[in-house]
Z-matrix of the N, CA and C atoms (Angstrom, degrees):
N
C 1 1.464
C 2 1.529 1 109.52
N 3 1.382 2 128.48 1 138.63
C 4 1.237 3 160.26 2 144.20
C 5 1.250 4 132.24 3 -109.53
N 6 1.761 5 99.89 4 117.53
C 7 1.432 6 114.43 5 169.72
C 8 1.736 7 102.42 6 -101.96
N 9 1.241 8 111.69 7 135.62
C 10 1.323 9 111.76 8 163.54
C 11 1.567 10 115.36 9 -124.90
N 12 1.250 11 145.28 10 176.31
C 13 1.662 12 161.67 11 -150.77
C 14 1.645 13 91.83 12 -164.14
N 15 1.337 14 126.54 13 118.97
C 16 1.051 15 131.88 14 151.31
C 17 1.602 16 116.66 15 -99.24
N 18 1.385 17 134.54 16 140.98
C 19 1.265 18 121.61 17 172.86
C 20 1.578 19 131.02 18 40.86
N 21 1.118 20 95.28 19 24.72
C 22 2.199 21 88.50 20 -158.36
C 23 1.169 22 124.81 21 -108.46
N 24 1.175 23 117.99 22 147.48
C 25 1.563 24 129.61 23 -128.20
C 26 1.919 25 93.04 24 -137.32
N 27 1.034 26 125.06 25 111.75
C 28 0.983 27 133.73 26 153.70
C 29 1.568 28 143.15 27 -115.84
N 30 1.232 29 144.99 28 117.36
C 31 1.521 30 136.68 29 -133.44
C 32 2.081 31 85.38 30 -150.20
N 33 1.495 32 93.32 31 163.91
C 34 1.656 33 105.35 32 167.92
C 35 1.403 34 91.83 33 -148.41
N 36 1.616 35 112.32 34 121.83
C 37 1.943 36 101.78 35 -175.59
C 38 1.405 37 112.19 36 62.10
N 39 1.072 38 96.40 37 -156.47
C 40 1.542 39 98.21 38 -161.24
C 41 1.986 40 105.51 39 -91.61
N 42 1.751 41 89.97 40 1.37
C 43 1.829 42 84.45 41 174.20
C 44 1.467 43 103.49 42 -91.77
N 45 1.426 44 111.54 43 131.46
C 46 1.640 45 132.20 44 168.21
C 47 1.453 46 91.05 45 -96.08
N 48 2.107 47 100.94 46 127.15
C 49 1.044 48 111.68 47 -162.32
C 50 1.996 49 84.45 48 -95.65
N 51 1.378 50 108.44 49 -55.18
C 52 1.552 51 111.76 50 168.46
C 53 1.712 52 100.89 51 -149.97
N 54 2.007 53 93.41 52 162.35
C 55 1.551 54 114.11 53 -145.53
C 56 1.746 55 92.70 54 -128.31
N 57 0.859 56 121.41 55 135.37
C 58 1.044 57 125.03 56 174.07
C 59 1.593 58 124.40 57 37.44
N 60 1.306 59 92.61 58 48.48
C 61 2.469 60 97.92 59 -179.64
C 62 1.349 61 110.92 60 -97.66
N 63 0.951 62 93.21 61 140.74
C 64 1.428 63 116.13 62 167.03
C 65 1.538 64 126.11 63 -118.34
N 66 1.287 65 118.16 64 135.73
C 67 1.445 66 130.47 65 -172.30
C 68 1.279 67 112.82 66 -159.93
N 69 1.526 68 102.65 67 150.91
C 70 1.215 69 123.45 68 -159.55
C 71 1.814 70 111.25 69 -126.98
N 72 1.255 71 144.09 70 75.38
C 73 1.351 72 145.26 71 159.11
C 74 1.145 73 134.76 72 -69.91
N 75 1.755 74 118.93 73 87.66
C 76 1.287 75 123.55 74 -159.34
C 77 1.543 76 94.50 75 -128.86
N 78 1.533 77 100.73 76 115.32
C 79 1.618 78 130.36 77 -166.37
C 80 1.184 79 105.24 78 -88.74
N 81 1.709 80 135.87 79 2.74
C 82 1.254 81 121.56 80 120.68
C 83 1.092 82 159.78 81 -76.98
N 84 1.405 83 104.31 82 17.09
C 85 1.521 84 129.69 83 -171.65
C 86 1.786 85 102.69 84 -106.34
N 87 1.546 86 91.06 85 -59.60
C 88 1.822 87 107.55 86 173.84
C 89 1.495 88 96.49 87 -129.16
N 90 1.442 89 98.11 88 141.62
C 91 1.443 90 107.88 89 160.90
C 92 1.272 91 108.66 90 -94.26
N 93 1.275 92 137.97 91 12.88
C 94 1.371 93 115.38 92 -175.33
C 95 1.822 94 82.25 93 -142.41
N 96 1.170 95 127.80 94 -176.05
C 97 1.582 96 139.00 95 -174.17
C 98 1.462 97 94.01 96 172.88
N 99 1.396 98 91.08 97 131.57
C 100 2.101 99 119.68 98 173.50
C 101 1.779 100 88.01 99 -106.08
N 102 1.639 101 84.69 100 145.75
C 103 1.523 102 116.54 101 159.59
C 104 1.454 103 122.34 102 -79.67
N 105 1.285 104 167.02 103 76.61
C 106 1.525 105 129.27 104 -151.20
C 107 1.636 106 81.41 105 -127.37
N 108 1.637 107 96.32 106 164.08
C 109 2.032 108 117.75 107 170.90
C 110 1.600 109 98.18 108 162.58
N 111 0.871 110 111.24 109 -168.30
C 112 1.480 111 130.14 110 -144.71
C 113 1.763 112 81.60 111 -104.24
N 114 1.242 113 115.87 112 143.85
C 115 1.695 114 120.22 113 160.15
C 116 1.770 115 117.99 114 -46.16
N 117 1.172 116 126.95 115 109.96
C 118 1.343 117 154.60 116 173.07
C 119 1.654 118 108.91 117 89.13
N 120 1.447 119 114.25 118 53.42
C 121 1.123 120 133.77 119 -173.17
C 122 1.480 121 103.84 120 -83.21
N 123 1.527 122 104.04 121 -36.02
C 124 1.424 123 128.96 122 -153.33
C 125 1.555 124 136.00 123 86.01
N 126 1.762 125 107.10 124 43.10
C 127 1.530 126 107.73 125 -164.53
C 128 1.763 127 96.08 126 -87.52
N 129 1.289 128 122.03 127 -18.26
C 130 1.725 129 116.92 128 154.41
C 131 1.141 130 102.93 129 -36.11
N 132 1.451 131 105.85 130 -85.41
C 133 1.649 132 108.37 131 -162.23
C 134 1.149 133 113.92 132 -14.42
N 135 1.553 134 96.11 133 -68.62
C 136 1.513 135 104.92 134 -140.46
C 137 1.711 136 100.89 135 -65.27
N 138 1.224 137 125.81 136 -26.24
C 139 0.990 138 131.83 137 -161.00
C 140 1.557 139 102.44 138 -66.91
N 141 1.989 140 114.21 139 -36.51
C 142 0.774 141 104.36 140 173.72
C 143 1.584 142 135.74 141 -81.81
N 144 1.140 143 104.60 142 -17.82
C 145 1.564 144 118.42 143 176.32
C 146 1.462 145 99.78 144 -72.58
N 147 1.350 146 123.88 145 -38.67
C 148 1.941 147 108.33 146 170.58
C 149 1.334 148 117.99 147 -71.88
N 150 1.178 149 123.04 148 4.48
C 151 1.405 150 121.08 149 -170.10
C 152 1.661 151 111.76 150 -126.93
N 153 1.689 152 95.06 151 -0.03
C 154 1.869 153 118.92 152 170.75
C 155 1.633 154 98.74 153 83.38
N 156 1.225 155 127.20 154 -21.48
C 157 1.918 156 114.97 155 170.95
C 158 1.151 157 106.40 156 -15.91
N 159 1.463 158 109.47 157 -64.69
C 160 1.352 159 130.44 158 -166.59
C 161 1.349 160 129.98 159 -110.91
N 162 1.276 161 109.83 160 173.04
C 163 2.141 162 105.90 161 174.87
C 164 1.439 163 101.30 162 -132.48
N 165 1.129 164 94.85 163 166.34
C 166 1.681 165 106.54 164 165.40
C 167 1.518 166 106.71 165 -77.50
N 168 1.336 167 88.55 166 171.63
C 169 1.841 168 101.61 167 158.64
C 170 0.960 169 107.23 168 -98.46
N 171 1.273 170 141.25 169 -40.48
C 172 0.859 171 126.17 170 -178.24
C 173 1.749 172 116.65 171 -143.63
N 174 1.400 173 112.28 172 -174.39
C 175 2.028 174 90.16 173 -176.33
C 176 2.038 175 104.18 174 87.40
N 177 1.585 176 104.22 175 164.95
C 178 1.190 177 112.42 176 153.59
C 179 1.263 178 129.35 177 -97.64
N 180 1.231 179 113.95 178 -177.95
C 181 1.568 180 121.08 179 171.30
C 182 1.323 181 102.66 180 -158.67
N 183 1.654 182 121.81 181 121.59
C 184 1.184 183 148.52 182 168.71
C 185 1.343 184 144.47 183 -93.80
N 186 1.449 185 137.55 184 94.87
C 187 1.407 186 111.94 185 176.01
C 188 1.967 187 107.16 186 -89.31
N 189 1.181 188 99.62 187 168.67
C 190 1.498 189 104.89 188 152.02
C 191 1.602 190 115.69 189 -164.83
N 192 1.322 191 95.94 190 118.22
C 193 1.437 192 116.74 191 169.37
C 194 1.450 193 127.65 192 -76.85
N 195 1.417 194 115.54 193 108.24
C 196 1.461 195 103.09 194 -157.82
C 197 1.436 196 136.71 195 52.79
N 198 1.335 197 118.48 196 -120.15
C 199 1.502 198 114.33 197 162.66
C 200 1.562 199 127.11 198 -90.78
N 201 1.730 200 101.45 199 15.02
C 202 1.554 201 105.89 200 -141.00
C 203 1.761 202 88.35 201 -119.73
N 204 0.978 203 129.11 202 134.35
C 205 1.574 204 137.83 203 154.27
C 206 1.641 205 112.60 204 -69.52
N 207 1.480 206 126.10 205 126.49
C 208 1.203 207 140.61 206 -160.51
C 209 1.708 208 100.38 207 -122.85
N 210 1.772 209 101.58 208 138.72
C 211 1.675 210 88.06 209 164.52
C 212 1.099 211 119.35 210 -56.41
N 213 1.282 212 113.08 211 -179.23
C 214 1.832 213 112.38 212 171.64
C 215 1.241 214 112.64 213 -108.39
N 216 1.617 215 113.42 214 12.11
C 217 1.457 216 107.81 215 143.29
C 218 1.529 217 118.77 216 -106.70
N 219 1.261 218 135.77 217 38.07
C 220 1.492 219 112.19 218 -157.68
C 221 1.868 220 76.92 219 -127.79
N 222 1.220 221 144.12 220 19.21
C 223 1.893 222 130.40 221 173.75
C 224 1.741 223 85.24 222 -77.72
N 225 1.323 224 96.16 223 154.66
C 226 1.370 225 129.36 224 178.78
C 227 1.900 226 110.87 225 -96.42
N 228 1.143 227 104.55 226 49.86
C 229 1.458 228 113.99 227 -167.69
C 230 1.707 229 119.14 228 -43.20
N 231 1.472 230 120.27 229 157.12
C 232 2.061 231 106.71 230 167.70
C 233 2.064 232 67.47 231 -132.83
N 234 1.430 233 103.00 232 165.88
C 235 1.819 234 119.98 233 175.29
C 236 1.248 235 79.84 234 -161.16
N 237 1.803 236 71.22 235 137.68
C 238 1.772 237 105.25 236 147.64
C 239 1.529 238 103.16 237 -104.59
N 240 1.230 239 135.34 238 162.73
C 241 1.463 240 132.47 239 -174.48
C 242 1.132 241 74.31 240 -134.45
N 243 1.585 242 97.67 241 166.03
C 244 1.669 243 117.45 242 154.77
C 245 1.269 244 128.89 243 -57.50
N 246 1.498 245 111.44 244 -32.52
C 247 1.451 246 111.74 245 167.88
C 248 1.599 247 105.36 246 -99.11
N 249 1.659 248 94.47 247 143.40
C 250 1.762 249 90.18 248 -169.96
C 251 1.561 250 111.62 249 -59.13
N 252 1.293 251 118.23 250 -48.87
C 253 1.802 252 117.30 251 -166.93
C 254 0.795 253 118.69 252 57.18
N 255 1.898 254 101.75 253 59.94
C 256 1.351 255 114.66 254 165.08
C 257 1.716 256 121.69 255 -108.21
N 258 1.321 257 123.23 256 170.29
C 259 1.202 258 98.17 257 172.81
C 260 0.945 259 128.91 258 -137.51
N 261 1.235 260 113.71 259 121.62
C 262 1.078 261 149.79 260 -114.76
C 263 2.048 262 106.90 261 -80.47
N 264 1.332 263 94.84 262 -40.90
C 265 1.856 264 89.00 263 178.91
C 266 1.291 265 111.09 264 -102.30
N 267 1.957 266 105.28 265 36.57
C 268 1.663 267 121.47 266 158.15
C 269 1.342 268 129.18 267 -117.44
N 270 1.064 269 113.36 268 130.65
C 271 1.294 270 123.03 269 -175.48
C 272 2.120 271 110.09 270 -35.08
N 273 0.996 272 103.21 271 148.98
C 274 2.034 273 96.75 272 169.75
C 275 1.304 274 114.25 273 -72.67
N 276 1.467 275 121.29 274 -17.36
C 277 1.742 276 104.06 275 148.76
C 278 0.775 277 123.77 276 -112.61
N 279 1.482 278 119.23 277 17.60
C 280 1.783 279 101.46 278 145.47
C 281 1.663 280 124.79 279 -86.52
N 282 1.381 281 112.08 280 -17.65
C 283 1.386 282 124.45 281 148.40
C 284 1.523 283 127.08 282 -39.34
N 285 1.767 284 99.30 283 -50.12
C 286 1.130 285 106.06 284 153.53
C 287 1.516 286 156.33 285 28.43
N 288 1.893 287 62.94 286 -111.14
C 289 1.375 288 129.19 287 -160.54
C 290 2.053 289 115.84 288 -68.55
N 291 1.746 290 96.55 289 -50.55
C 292 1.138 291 108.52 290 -179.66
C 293 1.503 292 114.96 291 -51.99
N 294 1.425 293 123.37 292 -36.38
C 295 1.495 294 143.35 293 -155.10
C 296 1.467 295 99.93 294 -67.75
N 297 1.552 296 117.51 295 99.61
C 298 1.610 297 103.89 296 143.10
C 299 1.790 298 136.15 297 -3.64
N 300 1.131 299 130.35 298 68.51
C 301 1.466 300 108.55 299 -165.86
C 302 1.315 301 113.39 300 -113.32
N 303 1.484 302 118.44 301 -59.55
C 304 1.345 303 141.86 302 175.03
C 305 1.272 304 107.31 303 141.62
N 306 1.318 305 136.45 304 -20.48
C 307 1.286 306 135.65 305 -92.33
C 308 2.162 307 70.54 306 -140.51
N 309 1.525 308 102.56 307 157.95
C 310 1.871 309 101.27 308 -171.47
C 311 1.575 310 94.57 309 -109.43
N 312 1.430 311 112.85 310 171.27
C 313 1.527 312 99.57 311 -179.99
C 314 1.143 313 127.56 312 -82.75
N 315 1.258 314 101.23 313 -13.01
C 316 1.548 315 105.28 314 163.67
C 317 1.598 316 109.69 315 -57.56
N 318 1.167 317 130.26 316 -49.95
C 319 1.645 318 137.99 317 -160.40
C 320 1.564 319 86.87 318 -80.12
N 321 1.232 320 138.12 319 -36.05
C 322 1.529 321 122.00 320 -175.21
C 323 1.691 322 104.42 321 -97.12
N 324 1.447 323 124.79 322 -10.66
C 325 1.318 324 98.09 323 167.27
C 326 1.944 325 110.04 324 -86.54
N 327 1.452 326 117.26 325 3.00
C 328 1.765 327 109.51 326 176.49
C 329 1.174 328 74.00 327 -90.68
N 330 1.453 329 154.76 328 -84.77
C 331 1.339 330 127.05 329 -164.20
C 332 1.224 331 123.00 330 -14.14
N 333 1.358 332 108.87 331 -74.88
C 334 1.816 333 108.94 332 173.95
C 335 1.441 334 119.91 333 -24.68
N 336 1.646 335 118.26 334 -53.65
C 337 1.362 336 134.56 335 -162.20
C 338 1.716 337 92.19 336 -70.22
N 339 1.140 338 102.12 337 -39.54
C 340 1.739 339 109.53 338 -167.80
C 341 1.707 340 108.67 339 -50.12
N 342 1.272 341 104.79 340 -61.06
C 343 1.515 342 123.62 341 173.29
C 344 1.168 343 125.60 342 -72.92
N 345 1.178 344 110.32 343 -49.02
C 346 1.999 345 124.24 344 178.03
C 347 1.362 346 113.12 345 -106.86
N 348 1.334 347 100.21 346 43.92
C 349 2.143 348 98.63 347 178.49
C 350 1.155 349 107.52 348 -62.38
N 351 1.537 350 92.76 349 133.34
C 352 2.198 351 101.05 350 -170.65
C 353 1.205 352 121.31 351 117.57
N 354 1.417 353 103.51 352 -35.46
C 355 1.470 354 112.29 353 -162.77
C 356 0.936 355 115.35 354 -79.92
N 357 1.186 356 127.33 355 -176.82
C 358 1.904 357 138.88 356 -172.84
C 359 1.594 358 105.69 357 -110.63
N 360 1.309 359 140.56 358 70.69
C 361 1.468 360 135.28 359 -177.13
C 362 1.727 361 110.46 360 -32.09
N 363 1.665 362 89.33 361 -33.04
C 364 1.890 363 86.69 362 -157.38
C 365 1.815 364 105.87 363 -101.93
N 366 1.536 365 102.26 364 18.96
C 367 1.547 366 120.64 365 173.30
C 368 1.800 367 105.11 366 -81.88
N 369 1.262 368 93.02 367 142.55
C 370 1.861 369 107.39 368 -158.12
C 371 2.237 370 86.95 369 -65.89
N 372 1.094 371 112.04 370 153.62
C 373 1.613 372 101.40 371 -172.97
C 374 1.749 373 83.39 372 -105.69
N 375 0.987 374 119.82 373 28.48
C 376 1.816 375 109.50 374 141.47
C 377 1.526 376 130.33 375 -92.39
N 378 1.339 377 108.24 376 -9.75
C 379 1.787 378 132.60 377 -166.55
C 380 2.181 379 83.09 378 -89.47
N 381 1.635 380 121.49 379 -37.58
C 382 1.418 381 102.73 380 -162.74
C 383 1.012 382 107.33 381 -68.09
N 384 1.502 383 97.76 382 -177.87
C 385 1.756 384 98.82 383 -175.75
C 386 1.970 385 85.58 384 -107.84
N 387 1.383 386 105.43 385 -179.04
C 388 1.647 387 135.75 386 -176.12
C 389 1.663 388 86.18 387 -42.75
N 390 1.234 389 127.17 388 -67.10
C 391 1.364 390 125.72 389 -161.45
C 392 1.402 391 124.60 390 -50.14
N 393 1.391 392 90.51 391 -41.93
C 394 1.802 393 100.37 392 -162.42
C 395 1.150 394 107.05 393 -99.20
N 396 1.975 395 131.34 394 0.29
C 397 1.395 396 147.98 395 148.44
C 398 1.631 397 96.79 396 -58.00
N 399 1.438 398 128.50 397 -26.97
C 400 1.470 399 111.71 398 -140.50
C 401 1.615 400 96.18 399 -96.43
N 402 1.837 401 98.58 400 -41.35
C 403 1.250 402 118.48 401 177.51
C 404 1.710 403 115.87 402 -75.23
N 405 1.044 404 110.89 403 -15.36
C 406 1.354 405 122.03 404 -173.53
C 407 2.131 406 95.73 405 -91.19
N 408 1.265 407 94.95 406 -34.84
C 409 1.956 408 86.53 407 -175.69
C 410 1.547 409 102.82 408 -87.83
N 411 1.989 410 119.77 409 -17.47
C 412 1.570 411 117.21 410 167.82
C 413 1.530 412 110.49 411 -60.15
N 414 1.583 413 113.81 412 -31.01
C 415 1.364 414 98.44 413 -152.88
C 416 1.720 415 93.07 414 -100.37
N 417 1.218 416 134.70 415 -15.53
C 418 1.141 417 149.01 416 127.91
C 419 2.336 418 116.75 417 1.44
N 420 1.576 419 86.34 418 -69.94
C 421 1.149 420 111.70 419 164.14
C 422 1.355 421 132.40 420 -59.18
N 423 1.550 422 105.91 421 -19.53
C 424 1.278 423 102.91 422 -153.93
C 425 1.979 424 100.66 423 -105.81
N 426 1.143 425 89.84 424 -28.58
C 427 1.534 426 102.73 425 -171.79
C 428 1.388 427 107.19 426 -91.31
N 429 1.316 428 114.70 427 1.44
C 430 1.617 429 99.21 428 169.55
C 431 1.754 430 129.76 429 -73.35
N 432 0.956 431 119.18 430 -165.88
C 433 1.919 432 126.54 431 178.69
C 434 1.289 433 98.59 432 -89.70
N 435 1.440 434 134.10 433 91.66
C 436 1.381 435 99.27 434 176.86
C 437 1.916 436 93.16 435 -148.93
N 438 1.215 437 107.61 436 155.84
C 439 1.440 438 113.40 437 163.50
C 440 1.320 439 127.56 438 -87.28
N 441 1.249 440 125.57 439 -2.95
C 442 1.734 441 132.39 440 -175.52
C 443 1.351 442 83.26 441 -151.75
N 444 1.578 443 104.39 442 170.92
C 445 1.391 444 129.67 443 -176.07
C 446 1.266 445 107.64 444 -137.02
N 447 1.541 446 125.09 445 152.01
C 448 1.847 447 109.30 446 174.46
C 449 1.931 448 76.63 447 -150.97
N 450 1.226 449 97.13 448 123.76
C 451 2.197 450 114.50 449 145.78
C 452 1.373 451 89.26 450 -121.56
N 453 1.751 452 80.74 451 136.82
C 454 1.624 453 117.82 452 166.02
C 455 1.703 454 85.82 453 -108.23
N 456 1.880 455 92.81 454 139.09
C 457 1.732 456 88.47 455 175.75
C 458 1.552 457 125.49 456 17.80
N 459 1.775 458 113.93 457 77.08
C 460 1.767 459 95.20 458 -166.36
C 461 2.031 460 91.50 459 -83.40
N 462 0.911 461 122.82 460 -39.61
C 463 1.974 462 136.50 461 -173.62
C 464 1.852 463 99.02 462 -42.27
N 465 1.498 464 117.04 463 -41.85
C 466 1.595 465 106.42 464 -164.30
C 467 1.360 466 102.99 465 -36.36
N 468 1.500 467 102.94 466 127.17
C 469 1.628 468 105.59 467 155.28
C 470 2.059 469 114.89 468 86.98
N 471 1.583 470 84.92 469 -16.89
C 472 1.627 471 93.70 470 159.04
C 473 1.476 472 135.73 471 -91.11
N 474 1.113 473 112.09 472 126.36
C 475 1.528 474 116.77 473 -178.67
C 476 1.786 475 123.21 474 -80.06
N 477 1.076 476 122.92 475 173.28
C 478 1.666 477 114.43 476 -136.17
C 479 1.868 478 90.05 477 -74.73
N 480 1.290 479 113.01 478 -41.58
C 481 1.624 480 111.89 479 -170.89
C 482 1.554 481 111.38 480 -48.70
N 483 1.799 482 113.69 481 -51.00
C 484 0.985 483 121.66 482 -146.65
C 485 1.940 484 97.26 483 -86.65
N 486 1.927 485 102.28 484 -15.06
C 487 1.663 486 79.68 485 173.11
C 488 1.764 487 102.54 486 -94.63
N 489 1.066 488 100.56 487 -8.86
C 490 1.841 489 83.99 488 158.46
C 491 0.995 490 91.32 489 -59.73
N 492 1.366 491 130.61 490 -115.96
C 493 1.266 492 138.21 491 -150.76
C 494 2.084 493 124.78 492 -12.12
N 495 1.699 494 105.30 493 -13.38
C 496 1.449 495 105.54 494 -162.31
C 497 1.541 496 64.27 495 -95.67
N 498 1.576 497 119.46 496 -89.06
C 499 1.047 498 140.07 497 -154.84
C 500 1.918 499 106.68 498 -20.55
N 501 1.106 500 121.83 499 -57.40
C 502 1.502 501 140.89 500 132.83
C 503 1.430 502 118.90 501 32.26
N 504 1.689 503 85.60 502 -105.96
C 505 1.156 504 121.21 503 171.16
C 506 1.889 505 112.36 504 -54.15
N 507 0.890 506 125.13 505 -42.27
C 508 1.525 507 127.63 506 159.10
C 509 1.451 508 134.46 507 -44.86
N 510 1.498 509 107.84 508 -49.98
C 511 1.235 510 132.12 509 144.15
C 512 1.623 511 116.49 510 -18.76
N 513 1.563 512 91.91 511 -71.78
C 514 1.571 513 123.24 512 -160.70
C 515 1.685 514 111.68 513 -70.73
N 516 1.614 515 96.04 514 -35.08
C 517 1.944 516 86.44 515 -167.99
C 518 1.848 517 88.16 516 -126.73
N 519 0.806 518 111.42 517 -7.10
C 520 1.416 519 114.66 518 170.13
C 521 1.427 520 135.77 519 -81.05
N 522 1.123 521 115.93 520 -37.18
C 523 1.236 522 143.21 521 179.98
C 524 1.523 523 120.84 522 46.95
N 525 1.630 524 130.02 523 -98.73
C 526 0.884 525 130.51 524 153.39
C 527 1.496 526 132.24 525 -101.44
N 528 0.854 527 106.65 526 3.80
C 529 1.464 528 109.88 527 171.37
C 530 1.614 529 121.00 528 -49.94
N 531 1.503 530 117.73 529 118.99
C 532 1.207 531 120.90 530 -152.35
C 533 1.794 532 96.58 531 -67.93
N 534 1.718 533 106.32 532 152.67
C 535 1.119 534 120.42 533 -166.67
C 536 1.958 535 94.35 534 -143.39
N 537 1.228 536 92.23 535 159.38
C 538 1.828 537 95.34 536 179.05
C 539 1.854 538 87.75 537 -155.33
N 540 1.463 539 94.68 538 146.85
C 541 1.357 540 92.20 539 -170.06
C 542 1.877 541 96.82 540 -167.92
N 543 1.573 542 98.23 541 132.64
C 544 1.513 543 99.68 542 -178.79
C 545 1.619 544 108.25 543 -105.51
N 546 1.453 545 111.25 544 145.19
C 547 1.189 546 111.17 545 -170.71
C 548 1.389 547 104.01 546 -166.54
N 549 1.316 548 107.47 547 148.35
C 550 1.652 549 122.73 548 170.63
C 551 1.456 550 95.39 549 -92.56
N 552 0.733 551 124.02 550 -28.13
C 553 1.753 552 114.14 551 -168.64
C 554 1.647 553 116.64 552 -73.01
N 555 0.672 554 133.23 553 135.91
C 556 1.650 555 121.79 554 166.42
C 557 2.187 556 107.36 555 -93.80
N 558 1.425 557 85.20 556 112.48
C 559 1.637 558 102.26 557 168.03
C 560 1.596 559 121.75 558 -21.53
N 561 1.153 560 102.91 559 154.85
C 562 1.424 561 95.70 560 174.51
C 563 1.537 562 110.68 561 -117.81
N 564 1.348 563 116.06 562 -30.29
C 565 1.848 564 120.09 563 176.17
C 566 1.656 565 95.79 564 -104.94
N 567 1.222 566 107.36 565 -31.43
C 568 1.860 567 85.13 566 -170.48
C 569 1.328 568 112.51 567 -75.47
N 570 1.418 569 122.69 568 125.33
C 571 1.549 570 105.39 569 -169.63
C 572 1.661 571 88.15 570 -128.80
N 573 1.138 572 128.84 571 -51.86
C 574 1.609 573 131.74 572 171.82
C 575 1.292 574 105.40 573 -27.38
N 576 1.364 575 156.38 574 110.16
C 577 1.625 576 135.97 575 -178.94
C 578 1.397 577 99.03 576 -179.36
N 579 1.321 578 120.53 577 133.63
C 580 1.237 579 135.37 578 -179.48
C 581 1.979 580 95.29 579 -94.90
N 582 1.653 581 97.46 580 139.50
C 583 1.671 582 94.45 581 167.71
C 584 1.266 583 115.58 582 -138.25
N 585 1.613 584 108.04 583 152.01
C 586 1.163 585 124.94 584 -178.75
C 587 1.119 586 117.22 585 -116.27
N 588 1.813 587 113.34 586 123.35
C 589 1.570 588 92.08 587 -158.38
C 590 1.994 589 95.44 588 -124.95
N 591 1.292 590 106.42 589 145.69
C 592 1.411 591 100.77 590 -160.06
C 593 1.583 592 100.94 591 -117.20
């Protein structure tokens, strides 16, 4: 798989977030690719225009699957957003639960244990605190059907054990499946990673 950005120009009002970029994401080189820039650079955006949310104003946007050119709406996306979008007067496996995965509840509640050892799966996810919303909307992300991956900031608000433990677990049940992910932080296990810096 290949995502490419020709020339593309994206703005909200009269702020131009970026003007003429170009990029190149080829998930046989890296399976995984970081976003990095300065706060209101536009590493959202872009994240969303590679993942089809969004478009440019201007410029192209490309996938290609194998030998094959793809719309740039047809990827099978899983997101973490910055805001978790969880809900909130549901249990964390019924959060789960809702997610396309394949996966039985038995196999997504040892997930749970995997990431949130300790925790209460069948505790309402308004009782968690900031952390275990954050890790609870990664692992959310992680278990869905999807052919690409996108975290916006997945670390905010996580402390150094628990992003081992995300970073980890990704590694572990994830494997190569291409991932794109914006972050101020620099990783601690992902080290293979192509970057795009805006």
């Amino acid at each position: 798989m290949v995502l490419s950005i020709e020339k593309g120009t994206k703005a909200y009002g009269n702020q131009v977030l970026f003007q003429d970029f170009s990029c190149e994401l080829d998930f046989m080189k890296h399976p995984i690719y970081r976003i990095t820039g300065d706060s209101g650079k536009g590493k959202t955006s872009l994240l969303r225009i590679l993942s089809s949310l969004d478009t440019l104003d201007s410029g192209t946007f490309s996938i290609v699957m194998g030998e094959a050119a793809r719309g740039g709406n047809s990827l099978r996306a899983s997101w973490m957003f910055q805001e978790n979008r969880l809900l909130e007067n549901l249990s964390a496996l019924e959060n789960l639960s809702f997610i396309p995965s394949g996966y039985t509840t038995s196999e997504i509640a040892y997930f749970f244990e995997d990431l949130l050892s300790g925790e209460n799966k069948e505790k309402r996810v308004s009782e968690f605190s900031g952390g275990m919303k954050r890790r609870l909307a990664f692992l959310r992300a992680m278990i869905a059907d999807f052919e690409i991956l996108f975290l916006d900031e997945p670390f905010t608000g996580i402390d150094e054990e628990n992003r081992l433990k995300m970073e980890y677990f990704f590694l572990e049940h994830i494997g190569k499946r291409p991932m794109i992910f914006a972050s101020h932080e620099e990783p601690l296990l992902w080290k293979n990673y192509g970057r795009i810096e805006l």
